[in-house]
C-alpha positions as CSV (number, residue, x, y, z in Angstrom):
1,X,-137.2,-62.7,139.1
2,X,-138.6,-66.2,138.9
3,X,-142.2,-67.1,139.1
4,X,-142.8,-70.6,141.2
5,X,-145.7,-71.3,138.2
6,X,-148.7,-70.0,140.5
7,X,-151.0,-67.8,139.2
8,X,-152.0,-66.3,142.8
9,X,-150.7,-62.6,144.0
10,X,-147.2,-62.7,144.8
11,X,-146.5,-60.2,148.0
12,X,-143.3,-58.8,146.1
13,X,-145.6,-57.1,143.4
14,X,-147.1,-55.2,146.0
15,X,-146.8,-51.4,145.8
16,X,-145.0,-49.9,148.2
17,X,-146.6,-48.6,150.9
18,X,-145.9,-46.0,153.3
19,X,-146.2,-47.5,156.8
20,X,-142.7,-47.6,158.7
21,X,-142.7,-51.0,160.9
22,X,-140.1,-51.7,163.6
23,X,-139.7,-55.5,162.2
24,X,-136.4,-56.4,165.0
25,X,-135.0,-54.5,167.5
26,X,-133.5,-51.4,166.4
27,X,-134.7,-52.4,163.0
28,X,-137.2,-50.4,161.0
29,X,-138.8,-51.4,157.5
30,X,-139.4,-48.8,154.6
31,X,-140.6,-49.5,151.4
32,X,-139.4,-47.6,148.3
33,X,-141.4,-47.8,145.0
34,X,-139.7,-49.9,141.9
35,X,-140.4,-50.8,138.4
36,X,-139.1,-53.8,137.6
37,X,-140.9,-56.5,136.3
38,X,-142.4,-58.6,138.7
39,X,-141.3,-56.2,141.6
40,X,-143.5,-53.4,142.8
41,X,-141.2,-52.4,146.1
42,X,-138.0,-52.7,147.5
43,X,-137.6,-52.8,151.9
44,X,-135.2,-50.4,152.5
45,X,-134.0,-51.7,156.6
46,X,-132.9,-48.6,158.7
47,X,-130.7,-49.9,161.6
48,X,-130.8,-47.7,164.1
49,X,-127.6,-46.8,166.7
50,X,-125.8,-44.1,169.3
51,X,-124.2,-42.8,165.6
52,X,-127.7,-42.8,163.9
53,X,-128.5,-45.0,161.0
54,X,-127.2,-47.6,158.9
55,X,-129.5,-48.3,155.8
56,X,-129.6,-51.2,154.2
57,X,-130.7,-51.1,150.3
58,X,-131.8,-47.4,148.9
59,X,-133.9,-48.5,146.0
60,X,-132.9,-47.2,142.5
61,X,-131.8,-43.7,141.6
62,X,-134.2,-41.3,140.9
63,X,-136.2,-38.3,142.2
64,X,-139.7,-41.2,143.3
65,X,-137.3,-42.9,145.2
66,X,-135.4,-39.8,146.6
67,X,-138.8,-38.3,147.6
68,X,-139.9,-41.7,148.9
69,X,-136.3,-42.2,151.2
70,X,-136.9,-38.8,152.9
71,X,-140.4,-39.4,153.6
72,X,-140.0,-42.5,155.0
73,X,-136.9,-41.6,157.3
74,X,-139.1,-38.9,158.8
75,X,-142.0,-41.1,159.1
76,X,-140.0,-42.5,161.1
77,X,-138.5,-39.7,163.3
78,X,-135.1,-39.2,161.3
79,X,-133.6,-37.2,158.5
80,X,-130.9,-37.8,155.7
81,X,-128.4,-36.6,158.2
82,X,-129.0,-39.0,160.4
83,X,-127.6,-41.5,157.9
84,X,-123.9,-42.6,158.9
85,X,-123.5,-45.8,156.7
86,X,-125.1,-47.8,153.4
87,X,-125.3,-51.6,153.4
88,X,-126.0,-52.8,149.8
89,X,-126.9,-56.7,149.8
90,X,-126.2,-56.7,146.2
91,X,-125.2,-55.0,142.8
92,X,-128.6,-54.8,141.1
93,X,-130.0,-51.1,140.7
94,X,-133.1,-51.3,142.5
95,X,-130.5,-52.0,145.9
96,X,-127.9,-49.9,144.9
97,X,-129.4,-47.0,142.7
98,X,-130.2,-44.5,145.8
99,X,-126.6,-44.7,147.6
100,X,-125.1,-42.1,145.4
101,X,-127.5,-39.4,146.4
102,X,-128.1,-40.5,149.6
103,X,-124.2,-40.6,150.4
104,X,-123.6,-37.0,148.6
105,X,-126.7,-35.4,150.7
106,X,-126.4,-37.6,154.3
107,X,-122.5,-37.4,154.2
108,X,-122.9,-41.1,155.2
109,X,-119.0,-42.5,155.6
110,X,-119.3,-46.0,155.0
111,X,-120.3,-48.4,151.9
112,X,-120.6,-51.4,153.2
113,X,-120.8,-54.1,150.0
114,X,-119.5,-58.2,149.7
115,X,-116.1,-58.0,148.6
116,X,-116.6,-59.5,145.5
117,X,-119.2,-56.5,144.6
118,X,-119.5,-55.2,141.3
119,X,-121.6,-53.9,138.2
120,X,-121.7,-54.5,134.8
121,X,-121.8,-50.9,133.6
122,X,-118.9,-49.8,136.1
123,X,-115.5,-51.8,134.9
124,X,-113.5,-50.5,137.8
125,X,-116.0,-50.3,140.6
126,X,-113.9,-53.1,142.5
127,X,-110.2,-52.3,140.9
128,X,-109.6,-51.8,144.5
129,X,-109.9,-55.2,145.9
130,X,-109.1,-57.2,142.0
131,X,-105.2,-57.9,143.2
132,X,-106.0,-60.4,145.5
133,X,-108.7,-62.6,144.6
134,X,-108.9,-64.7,147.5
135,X,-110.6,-61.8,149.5
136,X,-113.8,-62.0,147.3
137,X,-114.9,-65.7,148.5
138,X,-114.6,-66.5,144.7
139,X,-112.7,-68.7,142.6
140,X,-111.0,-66.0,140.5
141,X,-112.6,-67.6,137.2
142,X,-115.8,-67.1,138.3
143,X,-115.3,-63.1,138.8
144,X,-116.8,-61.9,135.4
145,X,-114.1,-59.2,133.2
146,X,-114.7,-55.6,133.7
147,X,-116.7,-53.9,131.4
148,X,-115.3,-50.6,128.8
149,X,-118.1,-49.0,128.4
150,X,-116.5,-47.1,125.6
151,X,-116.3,-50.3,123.6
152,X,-118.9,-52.9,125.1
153,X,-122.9,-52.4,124.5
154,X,-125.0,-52.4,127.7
155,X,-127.4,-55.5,127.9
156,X,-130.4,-54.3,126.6
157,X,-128.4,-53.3,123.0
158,X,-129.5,-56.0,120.6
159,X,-125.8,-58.2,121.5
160,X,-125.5,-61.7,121.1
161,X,-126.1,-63.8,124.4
162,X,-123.3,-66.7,125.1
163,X,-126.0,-69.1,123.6
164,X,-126.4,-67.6,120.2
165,X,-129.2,-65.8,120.3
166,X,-130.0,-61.7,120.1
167,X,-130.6,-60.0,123.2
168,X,-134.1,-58.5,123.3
169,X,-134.2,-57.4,127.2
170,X,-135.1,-53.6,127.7
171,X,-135.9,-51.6,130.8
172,X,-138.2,-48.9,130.4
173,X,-136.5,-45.6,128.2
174,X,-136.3,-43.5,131.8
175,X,-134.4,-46.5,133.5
176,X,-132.3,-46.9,130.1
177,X,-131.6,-43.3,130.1
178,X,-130.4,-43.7,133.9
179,X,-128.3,-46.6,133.6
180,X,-126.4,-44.3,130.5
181,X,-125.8,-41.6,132.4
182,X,-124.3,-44.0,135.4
183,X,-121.3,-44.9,133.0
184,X,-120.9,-42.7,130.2
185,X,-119.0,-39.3,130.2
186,X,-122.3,-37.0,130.0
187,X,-122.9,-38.4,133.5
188,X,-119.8,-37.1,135.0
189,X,-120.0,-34.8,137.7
190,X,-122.8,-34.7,140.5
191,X,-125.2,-36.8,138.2
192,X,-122.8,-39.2,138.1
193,X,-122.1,-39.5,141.7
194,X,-125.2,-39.3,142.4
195,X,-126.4,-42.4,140.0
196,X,-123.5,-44.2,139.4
197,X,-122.3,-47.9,141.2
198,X,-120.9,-46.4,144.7
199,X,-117.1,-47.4,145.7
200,X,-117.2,-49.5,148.6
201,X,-115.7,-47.8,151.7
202,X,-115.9,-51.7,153.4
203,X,-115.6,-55.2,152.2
204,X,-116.7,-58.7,153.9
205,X,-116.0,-61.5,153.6
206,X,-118.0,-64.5,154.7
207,X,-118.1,-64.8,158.5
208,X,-116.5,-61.2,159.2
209,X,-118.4,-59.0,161.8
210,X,-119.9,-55.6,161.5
211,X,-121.5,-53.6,163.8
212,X,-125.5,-52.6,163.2
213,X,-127.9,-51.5,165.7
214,X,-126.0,-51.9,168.2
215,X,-124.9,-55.2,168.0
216,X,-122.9,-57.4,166.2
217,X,-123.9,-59.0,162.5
218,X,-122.2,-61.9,160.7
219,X,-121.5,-61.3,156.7
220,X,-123.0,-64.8,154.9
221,X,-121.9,-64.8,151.1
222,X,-124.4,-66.2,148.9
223,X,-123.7,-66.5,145.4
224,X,-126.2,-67.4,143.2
225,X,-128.8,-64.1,142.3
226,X,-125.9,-62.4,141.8
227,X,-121.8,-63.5,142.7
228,X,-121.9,-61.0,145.4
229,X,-125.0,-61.6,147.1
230,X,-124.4,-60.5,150.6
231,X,-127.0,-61.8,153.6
232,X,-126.3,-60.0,157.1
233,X,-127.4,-62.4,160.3
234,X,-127.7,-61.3,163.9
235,X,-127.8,-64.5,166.1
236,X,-128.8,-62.1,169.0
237,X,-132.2,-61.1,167.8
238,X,-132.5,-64.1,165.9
239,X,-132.4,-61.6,162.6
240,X,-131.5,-62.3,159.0
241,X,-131.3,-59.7,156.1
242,X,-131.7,-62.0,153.6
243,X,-131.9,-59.5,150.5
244,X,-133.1,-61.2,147.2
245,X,-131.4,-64.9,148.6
246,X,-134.5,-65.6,149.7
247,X,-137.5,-64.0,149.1
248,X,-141.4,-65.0,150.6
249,X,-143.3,-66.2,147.5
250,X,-140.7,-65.9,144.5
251,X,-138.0,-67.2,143.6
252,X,-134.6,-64.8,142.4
253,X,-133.6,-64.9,139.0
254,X,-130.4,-67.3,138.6
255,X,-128.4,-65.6,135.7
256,X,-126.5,-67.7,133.2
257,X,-124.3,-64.6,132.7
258,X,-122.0,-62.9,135.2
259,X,-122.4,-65.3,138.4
260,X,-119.8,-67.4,138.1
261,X,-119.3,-70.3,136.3
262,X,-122.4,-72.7,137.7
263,X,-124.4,-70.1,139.3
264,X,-126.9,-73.0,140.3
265,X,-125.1,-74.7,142.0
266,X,-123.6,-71.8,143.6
267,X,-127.0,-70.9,144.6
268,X,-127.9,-74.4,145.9
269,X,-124.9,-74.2,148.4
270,X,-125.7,-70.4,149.6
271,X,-129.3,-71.4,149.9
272,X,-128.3,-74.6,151.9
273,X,-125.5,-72.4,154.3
274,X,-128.4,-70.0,154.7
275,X,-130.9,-72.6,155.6
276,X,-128.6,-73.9,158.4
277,X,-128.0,-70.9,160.3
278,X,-129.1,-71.1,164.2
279,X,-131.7,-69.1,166.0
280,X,-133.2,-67.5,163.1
281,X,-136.7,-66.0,164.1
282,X,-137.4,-63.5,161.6
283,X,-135.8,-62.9,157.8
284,X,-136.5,-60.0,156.2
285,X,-136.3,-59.6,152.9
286,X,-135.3,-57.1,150.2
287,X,-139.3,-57.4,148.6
288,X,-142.0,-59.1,150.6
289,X,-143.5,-59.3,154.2
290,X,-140.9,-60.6,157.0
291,X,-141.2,-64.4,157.4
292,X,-140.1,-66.8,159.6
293,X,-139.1,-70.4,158.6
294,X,-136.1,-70.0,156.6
295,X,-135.2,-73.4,156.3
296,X,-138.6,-74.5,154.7
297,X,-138.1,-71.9,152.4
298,X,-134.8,-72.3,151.4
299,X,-135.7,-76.1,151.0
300,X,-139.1,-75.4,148.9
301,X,-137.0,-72.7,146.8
302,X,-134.1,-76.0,146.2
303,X,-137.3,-78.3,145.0
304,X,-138.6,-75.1,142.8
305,X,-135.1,-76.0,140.8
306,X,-134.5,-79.1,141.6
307,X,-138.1,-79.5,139.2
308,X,-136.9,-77.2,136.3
309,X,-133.6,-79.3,136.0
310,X,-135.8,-82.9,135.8
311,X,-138.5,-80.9,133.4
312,X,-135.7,-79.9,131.0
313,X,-134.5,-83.4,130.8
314,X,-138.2,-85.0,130.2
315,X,-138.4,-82.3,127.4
316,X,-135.3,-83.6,126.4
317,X,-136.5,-87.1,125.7
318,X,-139.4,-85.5,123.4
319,X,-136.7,-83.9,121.3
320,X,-134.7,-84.9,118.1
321,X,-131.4,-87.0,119.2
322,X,-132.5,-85.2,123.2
323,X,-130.7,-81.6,121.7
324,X,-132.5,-78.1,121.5
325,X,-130.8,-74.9,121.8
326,X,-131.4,-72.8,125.2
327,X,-134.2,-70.9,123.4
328,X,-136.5,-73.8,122.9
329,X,-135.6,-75.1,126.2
330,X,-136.9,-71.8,128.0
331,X,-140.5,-71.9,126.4
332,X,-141.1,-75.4,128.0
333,X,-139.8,-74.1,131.8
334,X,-141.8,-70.8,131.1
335,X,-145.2,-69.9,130.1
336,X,-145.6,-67.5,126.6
337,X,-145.4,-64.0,128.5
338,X,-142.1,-64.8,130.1
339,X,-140.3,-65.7,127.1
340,X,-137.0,-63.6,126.2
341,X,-133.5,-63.1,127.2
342,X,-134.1,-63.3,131.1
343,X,-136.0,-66.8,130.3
344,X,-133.2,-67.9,128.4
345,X,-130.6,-67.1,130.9
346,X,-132.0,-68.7,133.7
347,X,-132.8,-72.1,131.5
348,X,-129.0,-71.6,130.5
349,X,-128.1,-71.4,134.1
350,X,-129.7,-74.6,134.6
351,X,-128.5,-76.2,131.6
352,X,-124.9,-75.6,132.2
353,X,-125.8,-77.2,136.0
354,X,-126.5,-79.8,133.8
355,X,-123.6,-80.0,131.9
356,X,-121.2,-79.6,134.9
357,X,-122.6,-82.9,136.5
358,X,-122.0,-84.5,133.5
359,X,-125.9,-85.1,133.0
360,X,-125.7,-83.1,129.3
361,X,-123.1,-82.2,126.4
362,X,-123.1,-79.0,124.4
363,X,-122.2,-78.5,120.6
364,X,-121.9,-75.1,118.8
365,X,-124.4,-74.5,115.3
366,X,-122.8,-72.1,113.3
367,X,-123.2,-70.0,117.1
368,X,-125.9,-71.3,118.7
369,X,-125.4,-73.5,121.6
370,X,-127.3,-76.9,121.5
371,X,-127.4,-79.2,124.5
372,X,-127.5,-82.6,124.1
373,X,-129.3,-84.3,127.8
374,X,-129.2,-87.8,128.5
């Protein structure tokens, strides 16, 4: 994630406490411990029916946040098998992890995902939909190639980014050892069901309708965090589930790799179709208290960019013939203890935005991008 270069207590590093809220009608909020950087909960939404429950984000695999699921469900007066259906906003493991085990112990029918939805360790987890690409609300170039994990390293393995430079992003050894085990033949069998990237049951598209608490819910696509960011509105109750699209006091992290081919701009237009909905009271997000003005967020998370992409081109001007490769870029758009490969992605991300609009050229040095601004 981001960091919107204030020093003051962001709500999403929170821990995650234990209280169940009722945050919309038929809507209950659970949080699920994480450890991520910059994260210290994810708000797992329970949506509550005549079937039982829909839930929306189960946290990442393990037995903290198996133990945390159940306790919270009760807390609130249910149990696993109340649980007909999983809503995943997006295919990062701290929304995803928990469905396999919650699917194999709830017998939960439905997976509900974006069309487009899909994980970098699982090459095949949307063979089913790949035929027609119009279905994912994606221009088929921007639908990143399936991964072998026979043949490909996983990110953290010391690779080359696109820009030329070594990856040096690592998750702690437990999460490593998790991820493994979601792709690789020792997983097979009920570890792996349990950890690996769940198989959609259920698809949307942008404007379809599902049913959820006993009402109706319009899919939005926004691409951007991810290419198959999927927010859920309820025009009824005035509701959005806005999942890491738009988050209280953060802002997501805007890959350069996997989101299509200007995930910036992809983001700026999702953030933009977001901020226009109608009749939104309340958004709740995937970390972070429920707020309420979605359009002055959206709006201040535009300016948060729109900043970055007018700093890197003032940095520019400082520079040798205006070039420096994405690494030196990143350490003037963040401070010292955010440099590394996430860094470097997003200030890719925004220098390819850059490059798109025709406001910068890049040349290759013997592998290592350089962009040229002005």
């Amino acid at each position: 994630m981001g960091d919107d270069r204030k020093r003051t207590p962001k709500q999403e590093q929170e821990d995650a406490g234990t209280e169940v809220l009722e945050v919309a009608p038929g809507v209950l909020r659970m949080q699920l411990p994480i450890s991520m950087p910059g994260l210290g909960h994810v708000n797992m939404y329970a949506l509550e029916d005549e079937r039982g429950l829909a839930i929306v984000d189960p946290g990442l695999p393990g037995p903290a946040s198996w133990k945390a699921i159940q306790d919270r469900l009760a807390a609130g007066g249910f149990k696993v098998a109340d649980v007909h259906s999983v809503i995943i906003t997006h295919s990062h493991p701290d929304h995803f992890g928990g469905v396999g085990k919650l699917v194999e112990e709830s017998g939960a029918t439905d997976v509900i995902t974006h069309s487009a939805f899909r994980s970098w360790w699982a090459p095949h987890s949307h063979d089913d939909a790949a035929e027609d690409a119009v279905i994912h609300d994606v221009h088929p170039d921007d639908l990143p190639p399936a991964r072998d994990p026979s043949s490909t390293p996983m990110p953290w393995g010391g690779g080359t980014t696109p820009w030329g430079t070594k990856s040096n992003f690592r998750p702690p050894m437990k999460r490593r050892i998790q991820y493994r085990l979601m792709s690789s033949k020792v997983g097979r069998g009920a570890v792996q069901r349990r950890m690996s990237p769940p198989t959609p049951t259920v698809r949307l598209k942008h404007g379809d309708v599902v049913k959820l608490a006993r009402r109706e819910w319009f899919a939005v696509h926004t691409p951007g965090h991810t290419l198959d960011h999927l927010c859920l509105h309820d025009p009824e109750s005035g509701t959005v589930l806005s999942g890491d699209h738009v988050l209280p006091t953060i802002t997501p992290h805007i890959s350069g790799m996997n989101s299509g081919r200007d995930p910036l701009g992809l983001f700026f237009d999702s953030l933009d179709r977001v901020g226009a909905l109608e009749n939104v009271q309340q958004v709740l997000p995937a970390h972070g208290h429920p707020f309420a003005d979605i359009a002055g967020r959206t709006q201040a998370i535009k300016e948060h960019h729109l900043e970055r992409l007018t700093k890197l081109e003032s940095v520019a001007a400082e520079l040798p013939n205006r070039r420096g490769s994405v690494e030196e870029f990143s350490h003037h758009l963040f401070r010292k203890a955010r440099w590394g490969s996430m860094a470097e992605s997003e200030t890719y991300a925004h220098l390819e935005h850059l490059r798109l609009a025709g406001r910068a050229e890049v040349h290759d040095d013997n592998g290592v991008l350089v962009f040229q601004l002005g």
